[in-house]
DRENMI-18648 format. One record per residue (C-alpha): residue number from 1; x, y, z. Coordinates in steps of 0.2 Angstrom, whole numbers, plus 2048, in hexadecimal, padded with zeros to 3 digits. Each point is the difference from the previous one (the first is absolute). Layout:
BEGIN
    nr     X     Y     Z
   NUM     X     Y     Z
...
***
This chain:
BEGIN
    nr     X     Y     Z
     1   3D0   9D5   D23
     2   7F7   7F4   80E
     3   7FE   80C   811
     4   807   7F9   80F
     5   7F3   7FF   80E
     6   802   7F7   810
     7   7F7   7F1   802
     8   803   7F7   80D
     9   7FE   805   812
    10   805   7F8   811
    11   7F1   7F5   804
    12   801   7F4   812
    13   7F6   7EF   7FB
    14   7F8   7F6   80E
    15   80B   7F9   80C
    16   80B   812   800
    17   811   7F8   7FA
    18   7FC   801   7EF
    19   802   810   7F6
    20   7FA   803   7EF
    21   809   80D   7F4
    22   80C   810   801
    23   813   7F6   803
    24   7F9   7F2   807
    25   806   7EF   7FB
    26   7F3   7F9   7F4
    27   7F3   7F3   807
    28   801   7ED   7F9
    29   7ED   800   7FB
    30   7F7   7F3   7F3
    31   7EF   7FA   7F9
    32   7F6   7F4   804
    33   7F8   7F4   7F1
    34   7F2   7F8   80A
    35   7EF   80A   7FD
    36   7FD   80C   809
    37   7EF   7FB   809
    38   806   7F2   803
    39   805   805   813
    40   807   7EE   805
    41   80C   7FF   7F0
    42   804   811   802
    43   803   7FF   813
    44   80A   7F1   800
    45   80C   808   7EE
    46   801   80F   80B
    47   806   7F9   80F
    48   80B   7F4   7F7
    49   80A   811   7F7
    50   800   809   812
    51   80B   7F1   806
    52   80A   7FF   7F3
    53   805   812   801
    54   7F2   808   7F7
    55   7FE   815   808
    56   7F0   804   7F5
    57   7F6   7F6   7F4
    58   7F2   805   7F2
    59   7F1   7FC   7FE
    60   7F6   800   7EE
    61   7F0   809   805
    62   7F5   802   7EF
    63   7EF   802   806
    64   7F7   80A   814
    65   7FB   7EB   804
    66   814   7FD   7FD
    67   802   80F   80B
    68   7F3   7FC   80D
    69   80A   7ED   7FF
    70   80F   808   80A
    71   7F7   805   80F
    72   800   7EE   809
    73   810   7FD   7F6
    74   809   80D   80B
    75   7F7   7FA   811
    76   808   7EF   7FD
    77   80F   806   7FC
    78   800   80C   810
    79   7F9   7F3   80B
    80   80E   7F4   7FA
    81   80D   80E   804
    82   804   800   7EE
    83   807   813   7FF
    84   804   802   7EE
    85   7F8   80F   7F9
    86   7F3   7FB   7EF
    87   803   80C   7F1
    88   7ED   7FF   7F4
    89   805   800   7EB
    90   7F0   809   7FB
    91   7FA   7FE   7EE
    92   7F2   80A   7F9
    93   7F5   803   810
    94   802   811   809
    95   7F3   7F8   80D
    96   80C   7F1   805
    97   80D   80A   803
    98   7F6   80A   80A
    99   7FC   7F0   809
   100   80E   7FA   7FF
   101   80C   80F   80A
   102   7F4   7FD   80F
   103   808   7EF   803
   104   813   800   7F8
   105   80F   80A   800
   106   804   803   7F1
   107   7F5   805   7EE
   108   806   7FD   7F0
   109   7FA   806   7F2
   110   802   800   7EC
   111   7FB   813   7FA
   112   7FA   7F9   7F0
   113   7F3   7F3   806
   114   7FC   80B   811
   115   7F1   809   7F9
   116   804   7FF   7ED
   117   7F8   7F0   7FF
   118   803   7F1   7F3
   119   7FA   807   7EF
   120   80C   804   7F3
   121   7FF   80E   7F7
   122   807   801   7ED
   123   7FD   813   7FB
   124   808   80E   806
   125   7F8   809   80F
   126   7FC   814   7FC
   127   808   80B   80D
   128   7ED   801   80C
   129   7FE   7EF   800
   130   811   7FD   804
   131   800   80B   80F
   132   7EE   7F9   805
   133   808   7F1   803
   134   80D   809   809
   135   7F3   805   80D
   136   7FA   7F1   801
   137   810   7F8   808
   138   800   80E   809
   139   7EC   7FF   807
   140   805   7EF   803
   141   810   7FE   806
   142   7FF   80D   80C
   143   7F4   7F5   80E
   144   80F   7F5   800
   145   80C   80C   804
   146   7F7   808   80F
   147   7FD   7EF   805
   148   811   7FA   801
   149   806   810   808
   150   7F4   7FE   80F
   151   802   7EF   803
   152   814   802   7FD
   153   803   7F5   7F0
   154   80E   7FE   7F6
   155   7FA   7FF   7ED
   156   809   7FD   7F0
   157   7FC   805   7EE
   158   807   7F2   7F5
   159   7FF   807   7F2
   160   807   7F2   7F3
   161   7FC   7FD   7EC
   162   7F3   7F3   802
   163   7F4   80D   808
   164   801   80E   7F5
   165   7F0   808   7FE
   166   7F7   802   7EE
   167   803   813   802
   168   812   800   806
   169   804   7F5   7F2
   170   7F9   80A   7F3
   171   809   80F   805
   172   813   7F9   804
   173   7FF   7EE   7F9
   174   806   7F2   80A
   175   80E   80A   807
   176   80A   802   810
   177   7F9   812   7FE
   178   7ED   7F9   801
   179   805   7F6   80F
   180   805   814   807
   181   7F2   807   7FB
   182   7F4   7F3   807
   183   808   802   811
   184   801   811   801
   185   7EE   801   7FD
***
């Protein structure tokens, strides 16, 4: 039996007539494909979708120079007038997206590549390593969350198949229960 939690709450994004969450209507939002430093590309896709209808758009943000690539990103955008909010798709670095929150909107983040790293794992985890790792996500997530919380961020776990972590999987498989169980952590 999966526990129903809420997840989503009312969230005002730049501009105040956007709300994200609760009963809302759901926001049209996409990705951009350009590279993320690459602030021109990235700038001119992003105002491209914004015209065309676009009310959020993600940014891949793998690595803390990535991250540090959307501060004049954002001031361009803002001094265009370009009010669409920018969600950052973190992989594998708790310091971007520590970064990252302090010039976006929105963080995303796969639990199984947030702090578990890329390594697979074949044996089976004992009980103490598997609840190390445990604390781990913790002792690293928890930075983000405060973070977020004090600068008012929406953030989404998007927890998917592809970023299962080594540990996850060797407990529960490729499963939709993994998937739980990695965001739930």
């Amino acid at each position: 039996m999966i526990p129903r939690i809420l997840l989503a709450r009312e969230v005002a994004l730049p501009g105040g007539d956007r709300v994200f969450g609760g009963r809302h209507p759901l926001l049209v939002q996409t990705m951009t494909v350009a590279a993320t430093e690459n602030t021109d590309a990235v700038y001119a896709e992003i105002s491209r979708l914004a015209e065309a209808g676009a009310e959020l758009v993600r940014v891949t943000v793998q690595s803390v120079k990535i991250a540090e690539s959307l501060e004049p990103l954002r001031a361009r955008l803002d001094a265009a007038g370009v009010e669409v909010p920018l969600a950052a798709d973190i992989h594998f670095s708790p310091e971007a997206a520590l970064r990252a929150a302090e010039r976006v909107e929105k963080i995303r983040i796969n639990p199984g590549n947030y702090a578990d790293g890329r390594t697979l794992r074949t044996e089976p985890y004992s009980d103490e390593e598997y609840d190390a790792e445990v604390a781990k996500i913790a002792e690293r997530f928890s930075p983000l969350i405060t973070k977020c919380k004090r600068l008012g961020r929406i953030m989404r776990i998007g927890s998917n198949h592809g970023s299962l972590s080594s540990r996850i999987l060797s407990r529960h498989g490729d499963t939709p229960m993994g998937m739980v169980e990695a965001a739930l952590e």
